[in-house]
C-alpha positions in Angstrom: 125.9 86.7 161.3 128.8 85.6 159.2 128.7 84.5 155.8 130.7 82.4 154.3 132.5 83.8 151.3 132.9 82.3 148.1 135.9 80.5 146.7 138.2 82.9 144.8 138.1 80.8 141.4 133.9 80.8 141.9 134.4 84.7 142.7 136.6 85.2 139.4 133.7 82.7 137.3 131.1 84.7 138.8 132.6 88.4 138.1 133.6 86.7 134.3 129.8 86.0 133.9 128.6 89.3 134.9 131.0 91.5 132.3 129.8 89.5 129.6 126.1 89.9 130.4 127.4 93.8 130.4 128.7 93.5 126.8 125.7 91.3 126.1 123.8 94.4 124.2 127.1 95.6 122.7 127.1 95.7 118.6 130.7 95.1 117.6 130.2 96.3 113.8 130.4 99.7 115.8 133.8 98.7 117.1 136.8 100.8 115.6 139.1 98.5 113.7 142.0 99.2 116.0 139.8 98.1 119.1 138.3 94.9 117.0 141.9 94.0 116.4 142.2 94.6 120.1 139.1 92.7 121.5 139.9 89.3 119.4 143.7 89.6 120.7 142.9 89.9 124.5 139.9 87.8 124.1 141.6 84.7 122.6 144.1 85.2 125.3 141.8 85.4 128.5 140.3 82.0 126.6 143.5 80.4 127.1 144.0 81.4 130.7 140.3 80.4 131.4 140.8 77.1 130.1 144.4 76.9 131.8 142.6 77.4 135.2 140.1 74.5 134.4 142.8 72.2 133.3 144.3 73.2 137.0 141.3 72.3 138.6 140.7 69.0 136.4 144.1 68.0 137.5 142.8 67.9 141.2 139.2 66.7 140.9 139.2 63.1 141.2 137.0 63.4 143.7 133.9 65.0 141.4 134.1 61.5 139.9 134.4 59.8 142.7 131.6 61.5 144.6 129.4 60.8 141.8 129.9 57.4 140.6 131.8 58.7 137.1 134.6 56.7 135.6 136.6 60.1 135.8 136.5 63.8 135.8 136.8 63.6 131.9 133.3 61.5 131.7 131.5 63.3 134.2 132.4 67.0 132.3 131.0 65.5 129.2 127.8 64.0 130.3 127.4 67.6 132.7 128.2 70.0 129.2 127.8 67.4 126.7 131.0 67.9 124.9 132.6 65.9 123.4 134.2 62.8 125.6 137.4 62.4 123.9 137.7 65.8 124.0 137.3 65.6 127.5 139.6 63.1 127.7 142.7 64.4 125.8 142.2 67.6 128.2 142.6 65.5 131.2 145.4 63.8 130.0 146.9 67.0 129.0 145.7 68.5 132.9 147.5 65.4 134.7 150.8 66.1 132.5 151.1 70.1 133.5 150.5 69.3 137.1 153.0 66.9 137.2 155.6 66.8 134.3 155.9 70.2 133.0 155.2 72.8 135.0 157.1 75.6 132.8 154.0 74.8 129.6 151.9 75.3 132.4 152.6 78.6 133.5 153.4 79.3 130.2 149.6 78.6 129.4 148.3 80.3 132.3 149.7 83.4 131.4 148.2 83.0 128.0 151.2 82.8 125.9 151.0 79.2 124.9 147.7 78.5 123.1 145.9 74.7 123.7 146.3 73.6 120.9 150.2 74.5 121.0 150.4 73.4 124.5 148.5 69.4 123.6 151.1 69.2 120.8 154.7 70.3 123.3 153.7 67.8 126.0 152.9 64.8 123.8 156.0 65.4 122.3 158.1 66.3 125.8 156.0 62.7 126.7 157.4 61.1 123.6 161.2 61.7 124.7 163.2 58.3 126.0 162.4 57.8 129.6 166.0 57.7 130.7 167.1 61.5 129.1 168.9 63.3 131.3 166.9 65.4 133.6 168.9 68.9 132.2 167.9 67.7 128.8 164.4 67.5 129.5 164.2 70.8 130.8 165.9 72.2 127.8 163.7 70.5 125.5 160.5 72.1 127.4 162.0 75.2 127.8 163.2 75.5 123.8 159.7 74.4 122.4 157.7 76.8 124.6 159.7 79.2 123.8 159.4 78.6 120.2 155.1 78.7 120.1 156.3 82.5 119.6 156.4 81.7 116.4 155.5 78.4 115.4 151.8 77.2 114.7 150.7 73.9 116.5 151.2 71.9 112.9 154.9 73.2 113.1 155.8 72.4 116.6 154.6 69.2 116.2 157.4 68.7 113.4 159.9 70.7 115.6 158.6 68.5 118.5 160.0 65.3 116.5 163.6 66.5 116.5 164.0 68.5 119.3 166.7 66.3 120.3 168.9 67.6 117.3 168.2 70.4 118.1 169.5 70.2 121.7 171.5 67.4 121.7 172.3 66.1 118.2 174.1 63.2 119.8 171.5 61.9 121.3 168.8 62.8 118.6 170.5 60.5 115.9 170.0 57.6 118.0 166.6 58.3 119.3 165.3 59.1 115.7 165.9 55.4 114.7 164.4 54.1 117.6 161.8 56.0 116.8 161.4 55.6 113.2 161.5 51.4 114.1 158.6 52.6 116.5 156.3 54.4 114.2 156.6 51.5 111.2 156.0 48.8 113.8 152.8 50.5 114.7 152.4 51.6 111.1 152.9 47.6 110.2 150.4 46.8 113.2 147.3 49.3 112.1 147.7 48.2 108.1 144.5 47.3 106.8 142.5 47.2 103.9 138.6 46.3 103.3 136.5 45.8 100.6 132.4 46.3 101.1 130.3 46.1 98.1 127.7 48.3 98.0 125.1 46.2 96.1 125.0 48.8 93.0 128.4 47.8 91.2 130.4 49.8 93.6 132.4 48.4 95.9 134.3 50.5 99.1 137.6 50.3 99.1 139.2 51.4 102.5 142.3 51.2 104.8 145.7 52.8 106.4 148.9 51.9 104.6 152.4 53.2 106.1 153.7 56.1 104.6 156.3 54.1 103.0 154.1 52.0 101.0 151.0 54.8 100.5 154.0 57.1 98.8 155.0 54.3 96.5 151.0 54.0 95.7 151.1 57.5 95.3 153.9 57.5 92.5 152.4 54.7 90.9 148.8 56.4 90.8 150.2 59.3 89.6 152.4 58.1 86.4 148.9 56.8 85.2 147.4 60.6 86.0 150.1 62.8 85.3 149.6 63.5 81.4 146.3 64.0 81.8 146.0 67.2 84.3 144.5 69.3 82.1 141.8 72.0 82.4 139.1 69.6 81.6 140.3 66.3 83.6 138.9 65.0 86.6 139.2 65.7 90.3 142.0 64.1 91.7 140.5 61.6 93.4 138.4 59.9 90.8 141.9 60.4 88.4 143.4 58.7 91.0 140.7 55.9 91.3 140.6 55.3 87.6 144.4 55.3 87.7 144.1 52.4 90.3 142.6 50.3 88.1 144.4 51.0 85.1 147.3 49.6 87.8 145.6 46.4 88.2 144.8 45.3 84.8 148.8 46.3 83.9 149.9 44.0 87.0 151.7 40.8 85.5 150.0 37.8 87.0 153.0 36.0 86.0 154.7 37.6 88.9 152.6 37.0 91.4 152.2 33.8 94.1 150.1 31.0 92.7 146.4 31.1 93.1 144.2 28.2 93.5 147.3 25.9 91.8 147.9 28.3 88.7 149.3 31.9 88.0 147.0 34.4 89.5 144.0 35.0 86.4 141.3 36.4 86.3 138.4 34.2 83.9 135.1 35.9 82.1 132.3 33.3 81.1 129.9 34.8 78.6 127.8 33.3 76.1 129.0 33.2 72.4 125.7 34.7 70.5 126.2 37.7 73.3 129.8 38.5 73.2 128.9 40.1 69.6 125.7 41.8 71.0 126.3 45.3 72.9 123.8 44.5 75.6 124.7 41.4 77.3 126.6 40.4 80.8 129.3 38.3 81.3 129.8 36.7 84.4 133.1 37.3 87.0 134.1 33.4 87.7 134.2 32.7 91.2 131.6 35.9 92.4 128.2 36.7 91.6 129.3 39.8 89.6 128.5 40.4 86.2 130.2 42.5 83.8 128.7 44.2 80.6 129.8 42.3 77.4 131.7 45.6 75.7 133.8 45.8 79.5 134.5 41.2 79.0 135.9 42.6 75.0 138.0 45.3 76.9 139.0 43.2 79.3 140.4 40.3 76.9 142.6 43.3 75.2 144.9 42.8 78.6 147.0 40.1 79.8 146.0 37.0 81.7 142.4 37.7 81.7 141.2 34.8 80.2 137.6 34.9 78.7 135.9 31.6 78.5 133.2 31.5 75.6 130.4 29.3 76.2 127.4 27.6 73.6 123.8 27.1 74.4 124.7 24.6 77.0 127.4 26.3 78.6 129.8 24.1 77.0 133.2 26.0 76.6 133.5 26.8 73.0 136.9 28.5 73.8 138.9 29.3 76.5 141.2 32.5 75.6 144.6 31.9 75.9 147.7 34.1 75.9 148.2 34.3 72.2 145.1 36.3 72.0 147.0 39.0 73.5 149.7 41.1 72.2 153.6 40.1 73.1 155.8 42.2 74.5 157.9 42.5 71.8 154.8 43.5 69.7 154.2 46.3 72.8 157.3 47.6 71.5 156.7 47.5 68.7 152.9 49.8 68.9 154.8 52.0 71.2 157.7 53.0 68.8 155.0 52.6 66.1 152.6 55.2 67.4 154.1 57.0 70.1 151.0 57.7 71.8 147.5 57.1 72.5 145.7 57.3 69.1 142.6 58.6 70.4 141.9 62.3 68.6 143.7 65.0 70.4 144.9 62.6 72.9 148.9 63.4 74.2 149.0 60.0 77.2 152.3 59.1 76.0 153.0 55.5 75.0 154.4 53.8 77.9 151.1 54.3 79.8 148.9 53.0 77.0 147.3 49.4 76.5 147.0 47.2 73.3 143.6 47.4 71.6 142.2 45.2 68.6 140.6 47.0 66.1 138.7 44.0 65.4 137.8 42.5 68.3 138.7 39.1 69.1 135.5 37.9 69.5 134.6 38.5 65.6 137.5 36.5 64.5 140.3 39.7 64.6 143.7 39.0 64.8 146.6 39.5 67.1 148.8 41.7 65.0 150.5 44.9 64.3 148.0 45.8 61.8 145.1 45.2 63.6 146.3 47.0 66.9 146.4 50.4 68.1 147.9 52.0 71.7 144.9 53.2 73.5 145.3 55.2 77.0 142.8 53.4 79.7 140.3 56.3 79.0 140.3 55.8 75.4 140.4 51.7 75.6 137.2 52.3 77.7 135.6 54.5 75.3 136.3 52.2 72.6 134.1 49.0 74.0 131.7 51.5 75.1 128.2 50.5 73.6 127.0 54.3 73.4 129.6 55.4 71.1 130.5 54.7 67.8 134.4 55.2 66.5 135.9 56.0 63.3 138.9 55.8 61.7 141.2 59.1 60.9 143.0 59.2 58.2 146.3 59.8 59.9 145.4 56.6 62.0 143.9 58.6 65.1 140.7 57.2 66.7 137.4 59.8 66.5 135.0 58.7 68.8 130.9 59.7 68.4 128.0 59.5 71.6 125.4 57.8 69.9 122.3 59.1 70.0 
């Protein structure tokens, strides 16, 4: 009686399965540190070539899907293992390009000498080249970058990948890369997007995807308000960064941006009159149902074009805060050659980056002058119509801030 034998790739799975339920037992912290070295070598290359030979058989296996009802190979692998379906996916995709586009990756892979990772990253970017290359060009390009995942990590290739055109055809790459470069900041232009989800507790979410372009310039500007303070003591780089944000907004001139609601884009504060000289009171954000605390509406009427509108009993406007009440820019000069820096203690936030602070406040009748104002950095400016500490003033003019107790 005959029996049929199995398939070669079931036989090779099968005798696979049974030397590593031989090794099963096997304590590796008795391994010599030459054979460790050894074992993870060989092993992470026999991974490759396993997964090489799976990607070969994913490549012809439209039929598993289609015998079973699946949308494709790549769903019906993740609902049988329960990996990951865009795993899946991104392996089929990268199956159906070595069977049919580059077959030197894919015996580079089967031999183990091209990782996955290495491999995903040459064929995007062999996929990526124009579609009417030369034929002899496209071989060298597949040819160069496999040879070079000798020595290149996945990260680097990927970079390599991008201008592999200069690299074998400089003529051609010029061109190409500004094709390409229009490409990626049309897409970039496309994906832009920004969104802003309060989270009910005074915090709202900002997130989004900016081109590179524009998130560099963010970058520079975030960091001219963060720079002087990296210190031992300052904060994490992203909260820095996020306080550094709004320090950019409040030193936006609203004079130079489009008209909002048929006036220069402003920002107004409504708070009672008997509150704004109390410590614990709200002020209201006009046009939301935010509230501010009164010491953050006193901060806020330090900087330009926001406008605090003071109201009596009956919310009748008492006052509506004009321009004056803030310092001119001739003044700014002024502080800045003046004191040179921030003036809180110990403080070095040079005196570009600073903001104009009353030493008497506005709201208890101080005055818009060179004596009564002092360069505070944000932190400081903060700290300053902050309830829970008191200040005093140094005799050299510097601001000493005490936590009340």
């Amino acid at each position: 009686m005959l029996v049929n034998s199995p398939h070669p790739v079931l036989a090779c799975a099968a005798a696979i399965e049974a030397a590593l339920k031989d090794v099963e037992g096997v304590e590796p912290v008795f391994m010599r540190t030459s054979d460790k070295a050894d074992a993870l070598l060989a092993l992470s290359r026999l991974e490759v070539q396993l997964t090489a030979l799976r990607l070969r058989i994913m490549a012809s296996a439209d039929d598993v899907a289609v015998e079973t009802g699946a949308r494709d190979v790549a769903a019906w692998l993740a609902h049988q293992t329960q990996a990951s379906p865009r795993s899946c996916r991104a392996e089929q995709h990268l199956a159906a390009a070595l069977d049919a586009r580059w077959t030197r990756l894919a015996t580079a892979l089967t031999e183990g000498v091209v990782n996955v990772e290495q491999a995903q990253v040459i064929a995007r970017a062999l996929d990526e080249l124009p579609d009417d290359l030369e034929p002899e060009l496209l071989v060298q390009a597949e040819e160069h970058l496999v040879e070079a995942a000798g020595e290149y990590r996945p990260d680097q290739l990927r970079v390599l990948g991008r201008r592999i055109l200069d690299v074998i055809a400089p003529e051609v790459g010029e061109a190409e890369e500004a094709r390409q470069l229009q490409r990626e900041e049309e897409r970039a232009w496309e994906a832009t997007s920004l969104t802003l989800t309060s989270r009910g507790d005074g915090i709202t979410r900002l997130s989004g995807l900016l081109p590179d372009a524009a998130a560099v310039r963010l970058a520079t500007y975030l960091d001219a308000f963060t720079s002087p303070r990296q210190t031992a003591a300052a904060a994490p780089q992203h909260r820095a960064r996020g306080q550094a944000f709004i320090a950019l907004l409040e030193h936006l001139d609203p004079a130079r941006l489009p008209d909002h609601g048929g006036d220069a884009t402003t920002v107004m504060v409504t708070i009672n009159h008997d509150a704004l000289t109390k410590d614990l009171a709200a002020a209201g954000l006009v046009g939301t149902d935010d509230k501010i605390t009164a010491a953050e509406a006193r901060r806020l009427a330090c900087t330009a074009q926001i406008v605090p509108v003071v109201l009596g009993g009956k919310s009748e406007i008492l006052d509506l805060g004009r321009t004056r009440r803030l310092f001119a820019r001739a003044q700014h000069k002024a502080l800045r050659l003046r004191d040179q820096r921030c003036r809180g203690e110990n403080c070095t936030v040079p005196a570009p980056w600073c903001e104009a602070h009353h030493l008497r406040p506005w709201s208890k009748r101080g005055k818009t002058n060179l004596a009564d104002g002092i360069l505070l950095c944000s932190h400081h400016h903060h700290r300053a119509h902050d309830p829970r500490y008191s200040v005093e003033r140094m005799p050299n003019g510097d601001i000493r801030f005490h936590r009340r107790n």
